[in-house]
Structure formats: structure tokens, C-alpha cells
OpenMM code with the backbone's topology and positions (N, CA, C; nanometers):
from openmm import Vec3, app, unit

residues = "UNK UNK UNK UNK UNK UNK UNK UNK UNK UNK UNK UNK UNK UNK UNK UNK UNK UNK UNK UNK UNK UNK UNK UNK UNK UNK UNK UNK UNK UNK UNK UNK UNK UNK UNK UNK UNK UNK UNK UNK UNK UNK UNK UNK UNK UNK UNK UNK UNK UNK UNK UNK UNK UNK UNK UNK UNK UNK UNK UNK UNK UNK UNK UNK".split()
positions = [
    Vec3(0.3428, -5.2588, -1.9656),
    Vec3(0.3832, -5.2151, -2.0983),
    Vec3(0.5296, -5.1726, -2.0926),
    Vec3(0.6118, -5.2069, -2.1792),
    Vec3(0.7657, -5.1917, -2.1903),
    Vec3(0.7630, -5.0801, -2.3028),
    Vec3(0.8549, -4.9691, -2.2026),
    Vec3(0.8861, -4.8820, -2.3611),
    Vec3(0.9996, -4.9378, -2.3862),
    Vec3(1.0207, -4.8514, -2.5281),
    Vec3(1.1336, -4.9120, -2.5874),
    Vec3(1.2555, -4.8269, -2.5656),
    Vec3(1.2674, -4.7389, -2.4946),
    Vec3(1.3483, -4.7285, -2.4617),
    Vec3(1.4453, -4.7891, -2.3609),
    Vec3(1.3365, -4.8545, -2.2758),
    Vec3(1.3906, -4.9584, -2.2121),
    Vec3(1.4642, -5.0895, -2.2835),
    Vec3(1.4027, -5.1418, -2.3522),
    Vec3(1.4374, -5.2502, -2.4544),
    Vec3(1.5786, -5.1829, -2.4653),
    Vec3(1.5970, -5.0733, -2.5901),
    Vec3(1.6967, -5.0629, -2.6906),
    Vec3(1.8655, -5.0782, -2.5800),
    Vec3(1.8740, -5.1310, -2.4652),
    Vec3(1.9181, -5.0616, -2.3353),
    Vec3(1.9963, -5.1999, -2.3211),
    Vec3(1.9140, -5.3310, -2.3733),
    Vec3(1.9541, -5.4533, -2.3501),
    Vec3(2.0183, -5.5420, -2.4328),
    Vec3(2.0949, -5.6131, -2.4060),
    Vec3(2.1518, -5.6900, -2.5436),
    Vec3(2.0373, -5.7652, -2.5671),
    Vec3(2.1122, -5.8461, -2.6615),
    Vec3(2.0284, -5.9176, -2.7357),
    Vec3(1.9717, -6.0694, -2.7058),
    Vec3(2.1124, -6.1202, -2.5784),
    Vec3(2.0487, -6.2446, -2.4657),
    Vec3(1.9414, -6.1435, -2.3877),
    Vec3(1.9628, -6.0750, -2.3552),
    Vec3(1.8179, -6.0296, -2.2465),
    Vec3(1.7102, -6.0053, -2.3217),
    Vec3(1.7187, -5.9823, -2.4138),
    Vec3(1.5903, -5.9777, -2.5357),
    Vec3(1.5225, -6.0591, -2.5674),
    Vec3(1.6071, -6.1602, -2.5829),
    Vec3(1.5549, -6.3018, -2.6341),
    Vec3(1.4773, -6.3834, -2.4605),
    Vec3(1.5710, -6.3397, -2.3550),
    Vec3(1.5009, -6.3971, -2.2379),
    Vec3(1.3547, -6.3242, -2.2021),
    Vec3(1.3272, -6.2103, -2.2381),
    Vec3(1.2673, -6.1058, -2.1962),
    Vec3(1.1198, -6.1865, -2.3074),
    Vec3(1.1639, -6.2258, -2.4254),
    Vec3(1.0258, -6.2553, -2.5376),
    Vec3(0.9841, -6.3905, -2.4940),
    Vec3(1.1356, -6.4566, -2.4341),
    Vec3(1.0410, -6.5999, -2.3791),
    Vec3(0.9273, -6.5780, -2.2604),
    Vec3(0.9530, -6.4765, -2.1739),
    Vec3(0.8865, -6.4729, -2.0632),
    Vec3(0.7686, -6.4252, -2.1335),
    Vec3(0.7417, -6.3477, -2.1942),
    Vec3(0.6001, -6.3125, -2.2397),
    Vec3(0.5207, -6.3590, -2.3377),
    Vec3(0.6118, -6.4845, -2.4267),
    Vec3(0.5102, -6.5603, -2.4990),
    Vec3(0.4694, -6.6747, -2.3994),
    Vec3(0.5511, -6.7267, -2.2729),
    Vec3(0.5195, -6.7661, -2.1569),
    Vec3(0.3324, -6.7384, -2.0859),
    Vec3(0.4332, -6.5932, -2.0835),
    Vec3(0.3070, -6.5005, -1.9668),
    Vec3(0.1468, -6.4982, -2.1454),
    Vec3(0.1734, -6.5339, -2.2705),
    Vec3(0.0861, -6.5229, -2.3775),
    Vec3(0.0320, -6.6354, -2.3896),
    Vec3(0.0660, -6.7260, -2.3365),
    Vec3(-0.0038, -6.9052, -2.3524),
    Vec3(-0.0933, -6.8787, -2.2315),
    Vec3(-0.0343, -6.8274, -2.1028),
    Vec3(-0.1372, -6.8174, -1.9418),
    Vec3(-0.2526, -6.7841, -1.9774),
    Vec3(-0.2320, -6.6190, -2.0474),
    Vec3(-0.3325, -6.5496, -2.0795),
    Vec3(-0.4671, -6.6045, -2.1871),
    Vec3(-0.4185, -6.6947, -2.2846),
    Vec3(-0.5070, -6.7482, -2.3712),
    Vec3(-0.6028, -6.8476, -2.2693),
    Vec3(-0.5141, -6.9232, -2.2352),
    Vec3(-0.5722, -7.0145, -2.1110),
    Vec3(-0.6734, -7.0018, -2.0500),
    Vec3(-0.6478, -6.8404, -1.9610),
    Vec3(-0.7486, -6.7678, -1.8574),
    Vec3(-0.8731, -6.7455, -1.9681),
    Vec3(-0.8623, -6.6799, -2.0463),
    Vec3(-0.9352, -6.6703, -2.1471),
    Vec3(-1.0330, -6.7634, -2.2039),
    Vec3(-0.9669, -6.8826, -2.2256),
    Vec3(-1.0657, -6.9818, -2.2762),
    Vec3(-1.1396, -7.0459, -2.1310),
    Vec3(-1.0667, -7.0564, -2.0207),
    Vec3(-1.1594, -7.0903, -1.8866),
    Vec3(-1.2844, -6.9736, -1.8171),
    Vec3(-1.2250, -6.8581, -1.9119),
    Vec3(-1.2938, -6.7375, -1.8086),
    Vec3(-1.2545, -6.6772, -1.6938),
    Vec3(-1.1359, -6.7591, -1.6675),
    Vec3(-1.0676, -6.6889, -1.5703),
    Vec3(-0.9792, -6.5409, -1.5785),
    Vec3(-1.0003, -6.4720, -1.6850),
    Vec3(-0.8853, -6.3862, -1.7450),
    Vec3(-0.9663, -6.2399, -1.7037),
    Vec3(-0.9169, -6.1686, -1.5830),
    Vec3(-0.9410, -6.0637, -1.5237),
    Vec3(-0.8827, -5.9086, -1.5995),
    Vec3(-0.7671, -5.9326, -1.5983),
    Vec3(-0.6922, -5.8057, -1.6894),
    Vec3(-0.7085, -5.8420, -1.8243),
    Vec3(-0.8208, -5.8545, -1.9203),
    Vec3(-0.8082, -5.8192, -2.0929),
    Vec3(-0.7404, -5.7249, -2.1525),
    Vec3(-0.7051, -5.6132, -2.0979),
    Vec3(-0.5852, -5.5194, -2.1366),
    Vec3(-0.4788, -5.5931, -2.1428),
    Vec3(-0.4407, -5.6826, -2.0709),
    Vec3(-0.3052, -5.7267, -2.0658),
    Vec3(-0.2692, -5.8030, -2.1883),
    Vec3(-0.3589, -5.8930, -2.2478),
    Vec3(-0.3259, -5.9647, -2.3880),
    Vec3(-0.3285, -5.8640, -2.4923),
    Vec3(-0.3706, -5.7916, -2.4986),
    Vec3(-0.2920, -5.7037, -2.6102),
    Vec3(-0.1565, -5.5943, -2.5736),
    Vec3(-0.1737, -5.5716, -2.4147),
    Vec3(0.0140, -5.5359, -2.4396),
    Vec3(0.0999, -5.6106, -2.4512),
    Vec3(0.0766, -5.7218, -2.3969),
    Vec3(0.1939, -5.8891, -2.4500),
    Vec3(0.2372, -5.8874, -2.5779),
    Vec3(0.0859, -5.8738, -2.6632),
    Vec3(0.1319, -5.9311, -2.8134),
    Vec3(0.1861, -5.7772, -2.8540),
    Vec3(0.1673, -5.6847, -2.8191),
    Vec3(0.2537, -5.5636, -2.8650),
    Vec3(0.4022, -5.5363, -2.7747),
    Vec3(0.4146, -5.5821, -2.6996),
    Vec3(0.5291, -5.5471, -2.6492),
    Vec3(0.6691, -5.7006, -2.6858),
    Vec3(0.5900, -5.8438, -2.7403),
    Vec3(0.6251, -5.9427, -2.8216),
    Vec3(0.7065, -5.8860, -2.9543),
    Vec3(0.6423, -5.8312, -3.0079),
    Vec3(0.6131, -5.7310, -3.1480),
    Vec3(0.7431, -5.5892, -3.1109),
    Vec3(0.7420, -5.5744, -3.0187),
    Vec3(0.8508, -5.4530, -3.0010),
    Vec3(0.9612, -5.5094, -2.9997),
    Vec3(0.9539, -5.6197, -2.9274),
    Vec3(1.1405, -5.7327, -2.9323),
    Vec3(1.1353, -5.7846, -3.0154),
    Vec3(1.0361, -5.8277, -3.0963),
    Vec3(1.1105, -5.9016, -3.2359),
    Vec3(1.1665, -5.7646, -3.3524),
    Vec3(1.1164, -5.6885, -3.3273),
    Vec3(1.1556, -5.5661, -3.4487),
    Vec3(1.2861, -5.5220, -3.3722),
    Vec3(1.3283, -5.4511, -3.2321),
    Vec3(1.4765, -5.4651, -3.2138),
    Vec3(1.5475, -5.5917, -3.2757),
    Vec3(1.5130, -5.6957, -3.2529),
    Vec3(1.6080, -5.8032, -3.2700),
    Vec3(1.6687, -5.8090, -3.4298),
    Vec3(1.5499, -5.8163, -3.4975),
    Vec3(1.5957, -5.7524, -3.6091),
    Vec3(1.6449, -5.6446, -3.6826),
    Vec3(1.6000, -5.5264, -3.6135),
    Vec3(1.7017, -5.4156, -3.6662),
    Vec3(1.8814, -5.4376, -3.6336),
    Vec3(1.8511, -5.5063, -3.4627),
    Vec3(2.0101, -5.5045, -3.3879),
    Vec3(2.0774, -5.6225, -3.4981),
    Vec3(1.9954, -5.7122, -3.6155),
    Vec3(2.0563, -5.8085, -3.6641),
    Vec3(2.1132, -5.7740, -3.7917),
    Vec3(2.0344, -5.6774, -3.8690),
    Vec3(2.0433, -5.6050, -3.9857),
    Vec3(2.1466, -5.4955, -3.9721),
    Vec3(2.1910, -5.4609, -3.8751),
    Vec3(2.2571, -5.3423, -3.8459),
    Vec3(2.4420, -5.3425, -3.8013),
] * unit.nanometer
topology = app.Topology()
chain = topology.addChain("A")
for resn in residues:
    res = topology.addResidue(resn, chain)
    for name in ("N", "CA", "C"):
        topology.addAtom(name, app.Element.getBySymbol(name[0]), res)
């Protein structure tokens, strides 16, 4: 889980690299999921919330 304080820390290329890796690490997880292979179920919902935390910086840092 990423706080955001960490985030607010990074520009906005590391932001954007940071959301590819976890809609990345969010396709694996569906995957494991549909095979049954998916051990950590906690983990797909901090992905899609911590997804959800860099798109709302990106947009405030865009609006601002």
C-alpha cells in the first residue's frame, strides 16, 4: 500500500511510471484470479486503490 505522502513527493513522469506498473501488477492479479492461482486477495483491492490515488494526484498536479 502506497501512502500518499509518498506519491505527492514524485513528479509526474514517476507517477505515470509508477500507475503503469500497477495496472501491470492489475491484469497478473485478475489472471491469478480467474486460474485460482491468486494467494494474496488483499492485494487486488490495494492496486485498484492505490491506481485511484495516482490518478487523483495527476489530476489535481494538472488542475493546479
Amino acid at each position: 500500500m502506497t501512502k500518499i505522502a509518498e506519491l505527492r513527493g514524485k513528479t509526474p513522469d514517476q507517477l505515470q511510471e509508477e500507475l503503469l506498473n500497477l495496472k501491470k501488477e492489475q491484469f497478473n492479479l485478475r489472471f491469478q484470479k480467474a486460474t485460482g492461482q491468486l494467494e494474496k486477495t488483499h492485494r487486488v483491492d490495494e492496486v485498484r486503490k492505490d491506481i485511484a490515488r495516482i490518478k487523483s494526484l495527476l489530476t489535481a498536479q494538472k488542475s493546479a
